[in-house]
C-alpha positions as CSV (number, residue, x, y, z in Angstrom):
1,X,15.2,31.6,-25.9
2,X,17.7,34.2,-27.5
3,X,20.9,33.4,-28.7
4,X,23.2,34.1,-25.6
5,X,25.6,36.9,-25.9
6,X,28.9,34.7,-26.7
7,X,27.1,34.0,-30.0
8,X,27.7,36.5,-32.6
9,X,24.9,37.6,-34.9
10,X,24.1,40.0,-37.4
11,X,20.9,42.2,-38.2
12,X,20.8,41.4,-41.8
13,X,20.5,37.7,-40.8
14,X,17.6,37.8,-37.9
15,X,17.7,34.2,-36.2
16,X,14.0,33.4,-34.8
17,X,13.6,31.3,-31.7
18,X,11.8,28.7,-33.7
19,X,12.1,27.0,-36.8
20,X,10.5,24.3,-38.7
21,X,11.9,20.6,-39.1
22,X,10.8,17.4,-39.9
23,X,11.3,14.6,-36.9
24,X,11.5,11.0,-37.4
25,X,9.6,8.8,-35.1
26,X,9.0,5.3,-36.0
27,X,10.4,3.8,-38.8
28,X,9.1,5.3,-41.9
29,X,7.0,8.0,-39.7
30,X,7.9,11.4,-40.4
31,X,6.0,14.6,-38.5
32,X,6.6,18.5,-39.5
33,X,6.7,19.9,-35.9
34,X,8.3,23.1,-34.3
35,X,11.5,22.8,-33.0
36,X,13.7,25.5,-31.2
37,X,16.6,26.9,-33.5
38,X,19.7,25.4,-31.7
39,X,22.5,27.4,-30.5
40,X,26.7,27.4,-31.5
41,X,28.5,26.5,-29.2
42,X,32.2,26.8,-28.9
43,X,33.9,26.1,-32.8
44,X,30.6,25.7,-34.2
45,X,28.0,27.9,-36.8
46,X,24.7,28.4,-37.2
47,X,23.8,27.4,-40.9
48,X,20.4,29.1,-42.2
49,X,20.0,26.0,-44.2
50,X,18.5,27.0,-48.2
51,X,18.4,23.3,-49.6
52,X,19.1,20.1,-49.0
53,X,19.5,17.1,-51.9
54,X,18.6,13.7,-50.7
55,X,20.5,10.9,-50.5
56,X,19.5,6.8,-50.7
57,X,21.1,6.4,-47.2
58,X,18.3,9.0,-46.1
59,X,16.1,6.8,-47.2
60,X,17.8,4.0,-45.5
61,X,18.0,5.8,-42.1
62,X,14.4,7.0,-42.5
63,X,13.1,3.5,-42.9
64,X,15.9,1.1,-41.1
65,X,18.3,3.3,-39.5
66,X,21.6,4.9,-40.0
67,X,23.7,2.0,-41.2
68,X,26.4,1.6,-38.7
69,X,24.0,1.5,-35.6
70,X,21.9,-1.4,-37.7
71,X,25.7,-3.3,-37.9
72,X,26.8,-2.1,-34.0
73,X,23.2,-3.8,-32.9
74,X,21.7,-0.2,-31.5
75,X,18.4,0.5,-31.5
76,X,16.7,2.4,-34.3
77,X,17.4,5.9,-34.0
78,X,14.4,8.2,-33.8
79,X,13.4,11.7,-32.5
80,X,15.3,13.6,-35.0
81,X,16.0,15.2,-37.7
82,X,16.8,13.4,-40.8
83,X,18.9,15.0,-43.7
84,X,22.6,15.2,-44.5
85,X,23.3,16.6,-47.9
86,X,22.7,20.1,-47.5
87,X,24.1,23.6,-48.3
88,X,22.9,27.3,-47.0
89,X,24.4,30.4,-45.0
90,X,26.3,31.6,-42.0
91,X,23.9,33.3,-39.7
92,X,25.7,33.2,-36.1
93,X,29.3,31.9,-34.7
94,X,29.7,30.3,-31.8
95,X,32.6,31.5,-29.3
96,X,35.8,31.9,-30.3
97,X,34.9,31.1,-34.4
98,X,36.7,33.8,-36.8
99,X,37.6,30.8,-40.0
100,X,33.9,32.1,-40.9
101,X,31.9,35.3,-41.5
102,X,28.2,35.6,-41.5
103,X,26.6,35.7,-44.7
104,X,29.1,33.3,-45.9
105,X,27.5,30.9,-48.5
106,X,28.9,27.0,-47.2
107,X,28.1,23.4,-47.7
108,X,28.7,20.8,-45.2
109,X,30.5,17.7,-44.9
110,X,28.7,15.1,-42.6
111,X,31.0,13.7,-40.2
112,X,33.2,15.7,-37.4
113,X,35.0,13.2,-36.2
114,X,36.0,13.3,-32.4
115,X,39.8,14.8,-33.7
116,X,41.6,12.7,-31.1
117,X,42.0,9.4,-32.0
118,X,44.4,7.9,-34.9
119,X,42.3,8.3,-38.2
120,X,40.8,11.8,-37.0
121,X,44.3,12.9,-36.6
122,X,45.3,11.4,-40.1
123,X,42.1,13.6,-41.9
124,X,39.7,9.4,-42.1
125,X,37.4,11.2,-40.1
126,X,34.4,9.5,-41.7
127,X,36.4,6.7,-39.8
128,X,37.0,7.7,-36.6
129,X,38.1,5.2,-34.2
130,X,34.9,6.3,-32.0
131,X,32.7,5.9,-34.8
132,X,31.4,2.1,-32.9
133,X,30.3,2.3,-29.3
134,X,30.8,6.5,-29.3
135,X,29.0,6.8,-32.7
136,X,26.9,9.8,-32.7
137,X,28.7,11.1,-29.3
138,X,28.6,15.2,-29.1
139,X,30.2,15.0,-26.0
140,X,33.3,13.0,-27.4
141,X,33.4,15.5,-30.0
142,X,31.7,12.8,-33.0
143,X,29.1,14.3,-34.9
144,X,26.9,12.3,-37.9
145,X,24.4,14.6,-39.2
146,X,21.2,13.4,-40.5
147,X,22.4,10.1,-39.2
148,X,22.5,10.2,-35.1
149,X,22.7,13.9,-34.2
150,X,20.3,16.3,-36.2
151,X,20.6,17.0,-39.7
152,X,18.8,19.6,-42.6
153,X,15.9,18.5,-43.2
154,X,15.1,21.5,-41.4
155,X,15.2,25.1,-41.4
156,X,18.4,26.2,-39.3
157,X,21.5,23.8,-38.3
158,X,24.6,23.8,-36.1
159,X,27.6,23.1,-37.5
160,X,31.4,22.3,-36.5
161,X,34.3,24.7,-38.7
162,X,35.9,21.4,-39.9
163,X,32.8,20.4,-41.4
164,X,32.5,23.2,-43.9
165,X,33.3,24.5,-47.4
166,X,33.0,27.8,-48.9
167,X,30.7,27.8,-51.8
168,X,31.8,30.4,-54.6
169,X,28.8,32.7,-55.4
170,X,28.5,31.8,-59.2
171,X,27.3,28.8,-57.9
172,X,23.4,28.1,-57.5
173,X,22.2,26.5,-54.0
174,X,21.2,23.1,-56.0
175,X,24.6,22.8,-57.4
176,X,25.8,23.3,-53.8
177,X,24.1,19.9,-52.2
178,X,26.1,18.4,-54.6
179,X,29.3,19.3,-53.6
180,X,29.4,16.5,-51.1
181,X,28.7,13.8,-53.6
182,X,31.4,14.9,-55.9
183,X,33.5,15.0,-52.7
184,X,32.8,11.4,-51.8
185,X,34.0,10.1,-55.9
186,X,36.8,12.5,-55.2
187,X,37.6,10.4,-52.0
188,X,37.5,7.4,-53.8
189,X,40.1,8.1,-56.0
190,X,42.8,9.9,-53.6
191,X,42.4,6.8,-51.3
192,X,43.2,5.0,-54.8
193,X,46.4,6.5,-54.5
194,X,45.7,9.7,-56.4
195,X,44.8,9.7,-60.0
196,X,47.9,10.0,-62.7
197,X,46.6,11.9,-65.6
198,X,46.4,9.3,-68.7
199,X,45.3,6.3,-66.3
200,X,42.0,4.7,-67.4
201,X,38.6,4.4,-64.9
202,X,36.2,2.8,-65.1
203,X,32.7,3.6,-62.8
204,X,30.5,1.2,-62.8
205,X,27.0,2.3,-61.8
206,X,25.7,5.9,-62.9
207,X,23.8,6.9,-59.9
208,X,24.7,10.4,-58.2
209,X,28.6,9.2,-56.9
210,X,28.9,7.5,-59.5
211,X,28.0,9.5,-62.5
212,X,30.3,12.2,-60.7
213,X,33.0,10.0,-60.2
214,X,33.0,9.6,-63.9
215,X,33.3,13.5,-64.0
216,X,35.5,13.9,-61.0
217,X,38.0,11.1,-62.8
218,X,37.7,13.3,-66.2
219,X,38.8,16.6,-65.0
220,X,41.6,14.8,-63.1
221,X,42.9,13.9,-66.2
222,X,41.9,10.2,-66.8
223,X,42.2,9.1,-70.1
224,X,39.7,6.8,-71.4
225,X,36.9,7.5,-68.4
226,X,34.3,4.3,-69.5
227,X,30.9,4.3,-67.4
228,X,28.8,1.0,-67.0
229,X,25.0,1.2,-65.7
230,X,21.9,-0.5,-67.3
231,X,19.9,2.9,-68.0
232,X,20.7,4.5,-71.4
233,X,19.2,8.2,-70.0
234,X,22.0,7.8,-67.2
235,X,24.4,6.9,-69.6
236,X,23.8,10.2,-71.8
237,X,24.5,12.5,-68.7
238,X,27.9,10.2,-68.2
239,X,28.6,11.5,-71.5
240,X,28.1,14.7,-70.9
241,X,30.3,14.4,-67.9
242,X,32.9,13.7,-68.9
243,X,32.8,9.9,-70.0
244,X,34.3,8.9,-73.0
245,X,32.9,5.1,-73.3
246,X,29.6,4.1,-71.9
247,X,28.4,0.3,-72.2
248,X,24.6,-0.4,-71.2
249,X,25.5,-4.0,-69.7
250,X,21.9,-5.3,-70.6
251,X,23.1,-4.9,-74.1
252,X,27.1,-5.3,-74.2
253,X,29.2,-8.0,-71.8
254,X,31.2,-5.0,-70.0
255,X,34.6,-6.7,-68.9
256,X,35.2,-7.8,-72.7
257,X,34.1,-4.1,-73.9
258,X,36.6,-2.4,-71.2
259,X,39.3,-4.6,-72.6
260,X,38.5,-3.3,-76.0
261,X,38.4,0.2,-75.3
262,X,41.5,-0.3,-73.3
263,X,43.4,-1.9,-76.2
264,X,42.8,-5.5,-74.7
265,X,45.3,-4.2,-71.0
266,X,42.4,-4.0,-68.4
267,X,41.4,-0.6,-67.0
268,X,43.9,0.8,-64.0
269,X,41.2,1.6,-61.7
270,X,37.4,0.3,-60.5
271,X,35.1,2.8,-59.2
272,X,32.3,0.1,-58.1
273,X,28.8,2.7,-57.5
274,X,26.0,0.1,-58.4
275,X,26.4,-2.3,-55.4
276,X,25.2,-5.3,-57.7
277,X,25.6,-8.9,-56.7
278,X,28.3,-9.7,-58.8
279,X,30.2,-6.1,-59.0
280,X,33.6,-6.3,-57.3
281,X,34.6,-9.8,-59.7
282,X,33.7,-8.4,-62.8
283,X,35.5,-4.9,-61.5
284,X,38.8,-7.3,-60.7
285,X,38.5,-8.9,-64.4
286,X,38.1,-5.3,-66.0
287,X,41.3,-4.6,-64.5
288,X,45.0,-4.8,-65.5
289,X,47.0,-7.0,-63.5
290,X,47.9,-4.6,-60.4
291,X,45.2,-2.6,-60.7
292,X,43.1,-0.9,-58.2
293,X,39.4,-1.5,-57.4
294,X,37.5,1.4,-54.9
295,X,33.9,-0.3,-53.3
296,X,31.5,2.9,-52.7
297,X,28.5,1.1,-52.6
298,X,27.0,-0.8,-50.2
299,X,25.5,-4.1,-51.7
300,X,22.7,-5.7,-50.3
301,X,23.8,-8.7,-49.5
302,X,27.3,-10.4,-48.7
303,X,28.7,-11.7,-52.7
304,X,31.0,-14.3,-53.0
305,X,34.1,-13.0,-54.4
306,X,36.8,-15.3,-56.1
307,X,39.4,-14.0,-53.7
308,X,42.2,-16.4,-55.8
309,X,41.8,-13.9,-58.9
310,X,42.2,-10.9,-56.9
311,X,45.8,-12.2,-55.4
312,X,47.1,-13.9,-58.7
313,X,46.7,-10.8,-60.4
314,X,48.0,-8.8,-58.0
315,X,44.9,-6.6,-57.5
316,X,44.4,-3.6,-54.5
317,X,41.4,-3.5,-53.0
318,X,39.8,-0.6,-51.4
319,X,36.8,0.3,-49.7
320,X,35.6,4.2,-48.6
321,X,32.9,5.7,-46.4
322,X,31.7,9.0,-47.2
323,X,33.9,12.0,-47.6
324,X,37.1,11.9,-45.9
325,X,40.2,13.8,-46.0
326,X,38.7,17.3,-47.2
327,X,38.3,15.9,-50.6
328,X,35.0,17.6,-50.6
329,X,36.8,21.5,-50.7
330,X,39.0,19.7,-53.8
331,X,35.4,19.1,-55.5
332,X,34.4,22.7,-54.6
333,X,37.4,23.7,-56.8
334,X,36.7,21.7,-59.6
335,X,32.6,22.5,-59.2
336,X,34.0,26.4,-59.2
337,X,36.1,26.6,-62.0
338,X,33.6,24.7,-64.4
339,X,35.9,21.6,-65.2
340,X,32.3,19.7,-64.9
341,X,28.2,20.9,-65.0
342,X,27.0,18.6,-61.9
343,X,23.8,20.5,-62.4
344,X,23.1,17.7,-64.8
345,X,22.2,15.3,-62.1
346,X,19.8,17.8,-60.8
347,X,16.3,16.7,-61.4
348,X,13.5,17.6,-59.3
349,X,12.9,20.7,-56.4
350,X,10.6,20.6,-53.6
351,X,9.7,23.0,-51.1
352,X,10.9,22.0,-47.2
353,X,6.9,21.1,-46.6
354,X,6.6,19.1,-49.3
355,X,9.1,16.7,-48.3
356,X,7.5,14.0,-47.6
357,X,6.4,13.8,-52.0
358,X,10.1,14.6,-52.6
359,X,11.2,11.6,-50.6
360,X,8.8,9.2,-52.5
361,X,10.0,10.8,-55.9
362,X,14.0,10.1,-54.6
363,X,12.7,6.6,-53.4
364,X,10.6,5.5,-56.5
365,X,12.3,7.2,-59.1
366,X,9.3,9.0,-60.1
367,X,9.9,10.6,-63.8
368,X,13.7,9.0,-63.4
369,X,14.6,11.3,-60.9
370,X,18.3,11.6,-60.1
371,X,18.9,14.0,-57.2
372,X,16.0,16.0,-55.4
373,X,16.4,18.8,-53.5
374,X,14.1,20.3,-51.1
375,X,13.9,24.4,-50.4
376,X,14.1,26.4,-47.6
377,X,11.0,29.0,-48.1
378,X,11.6,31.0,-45.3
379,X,15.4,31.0,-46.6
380,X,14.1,32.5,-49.7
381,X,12.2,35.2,-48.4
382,X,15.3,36.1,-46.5
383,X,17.3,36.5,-49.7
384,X,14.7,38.5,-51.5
385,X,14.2,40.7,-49.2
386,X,17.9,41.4,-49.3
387,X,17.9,42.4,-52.8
């Protein structure tokens, strides 16, 4: 069916009745099919989507389910499309949207939360209080996509205004996916209680958040930025980040090295990426005595933590879920203006069809890769015919 005529369109930007997308079945069971291009409805977008990064929690949906349905005892979701991490370009409004224009490069933020309730209305949308038993509920206004409502692994996408971000030209469609994970380290630290230039960070765990947390913390003025992971290859783009200490902990015990290169006070703030067994006690013991630890990652298995050293030192504890409070449009800035080259954790590109080889690549790291992305080919066509 043809868009209806309350949706705008344009003729440089011809939307086709039908697109491709991959659909999940069973767990792990992944079919390219033909899918109908869906339609914006009223505060919503049509995103011609031209690449996609993917996550680990992709993988984790793909094979278990989205996380919060595993913990709310729902059944595994299946019969759609995977994918959350993705940028491209405005190619129909819904009613009533004018905060966009077609052609307009964006990226998108995951969650819309249901803007009613108490943390929607305080910008913790990615912790909506209708993110339990209405998770994934269109009609209550909650949108997850790529986790319960469909996502970009895909060739065209609806999405809510709220949930994107311009993306400045000079910046390539690769760089773009990322925009959300620099968002999310970006998160970490405003719910830290905003980063005071001269205040030391430490990230522990250099995977994609966490190598840009070392870069988000840098450019916000941190002073020293230390990153701790066990691969040395990881390490050297934490350097080139923005980090001015890294410590390989197979080689070098990492709470005595953080008190060295913070002249023996403890670091100010934890940003815990690596989700290891033992991560959150030896983030408390890296810090100073009122210090401030953010959990990103999601271990895989419940640690014990020595709960008497966190309160005799006086030590905050935080946890964050994805990208809240339009921290991902503060990223955009920083990603625009150059303060750091997240291109770095750019490693591998895929075409849309070949996604299933891209997926074992993210999931193996196959020749160390860091972030894949996966391209739109009809989206490139589009663009060079264009020019």
């Amino acid at each position: 069916m043809p868009m209806s005529e309350t949706v705008t369109t344009h003729s440089d930007y011809p939307v086709p009745e039908t697109m491709k997308a991959w659909v999940l079945g069973d767990p792990g069971e992944l079919t390219f099919v033909d899918k109908p291009v869906p339609e914006p409805k009223k505060a919503e977008v049509l995103v011609r989507i031209d690449a996609v990064a993917i996550c680990a929690t992709d993988l984790e949906i793909i094979h278990h389910g989205p996380p919060a349905m595993i913990e709310g005892g729902l059944p595994f979701n299946k019969n759609f499309t995977p994918g959350h991490e993705y940028m491209g370009t405005v190619v129909a409004l819904g009613p009533s949207v004018d905060e966009y224009r077609i052609g307009e490069r964006v990226t998108v933020e995951i969650h819309a939360g249901c803007g009613q309730c108490k943390r929607c209305r305080e910008g913790m949308y990615t912790s909506c209080h209708n993110y339990g038993k209405n998770y994934g509920d269109v009609d209550k206004g909650h949108r997850a996509n790529g986790f319960t409502t469909d996502g970009g692994f895909c060739e065209y996408q609806v999405n809510h205004v709220n949930t994107l971000v311009h993306v400045d030209d000079t910046m390539s469609d690769e760089e773009a996916t990322l925009v959300v994970t620099a968002g999310t380290a970006m998160y970490g630290l405003t719910e830290l209680g905003g980063l005071v230039a001269g205040e030391s960070v430490v990230v522990t765990g250099p995977g994609p958040i966490g190598l840009l947390g070392a870069a988000v913390a840098k450019a916000l003025g941190a002073q020293p930025v230390i990153l701790t992971g066990t691969r040395d290859n990881r390490l050297e783009i934490g350097s080139k980040l923005g980090a001015d200490h890294v410590i390989n902990v197979r080689n070098e015990d990492a709470v005595e090295k953080v008190r060295e290169y913070t002249g023996g006070k403890g670091a100010d703030y934890v940003v815990e990426c690596s989700g290891a067994p033992n991560s959150l006690n030896e983030a408390a013991q890296m810090l100073n005595r009122g210090g401030k630890i953010c959990l990103a990652a999601f271990p895989g298995n419940s640690p014990e933590v020595d709960v008497a050293y966190l309160v005799r030192n006086n030590i905050y504890l935080f946890g964050i879920r994805g990208e809240g409070k339009t921290a991902t449009h503060r990223a955009e800035a920083f990603m625009r203006q150059k303060r750091f080259d997240a291109t770095l954790i750019h490693t591998h590109t895929f075409d849309i069809a070949e996604l299933p080889e891209a997926l074992r690549y993210a999931k193996d790291r196959v020749e160390d890769a860091i972030k894949v992305v996966v391209r739109n080919k009809r989206a490139q066509q589009q663009q060079i015919a264009a020019e």
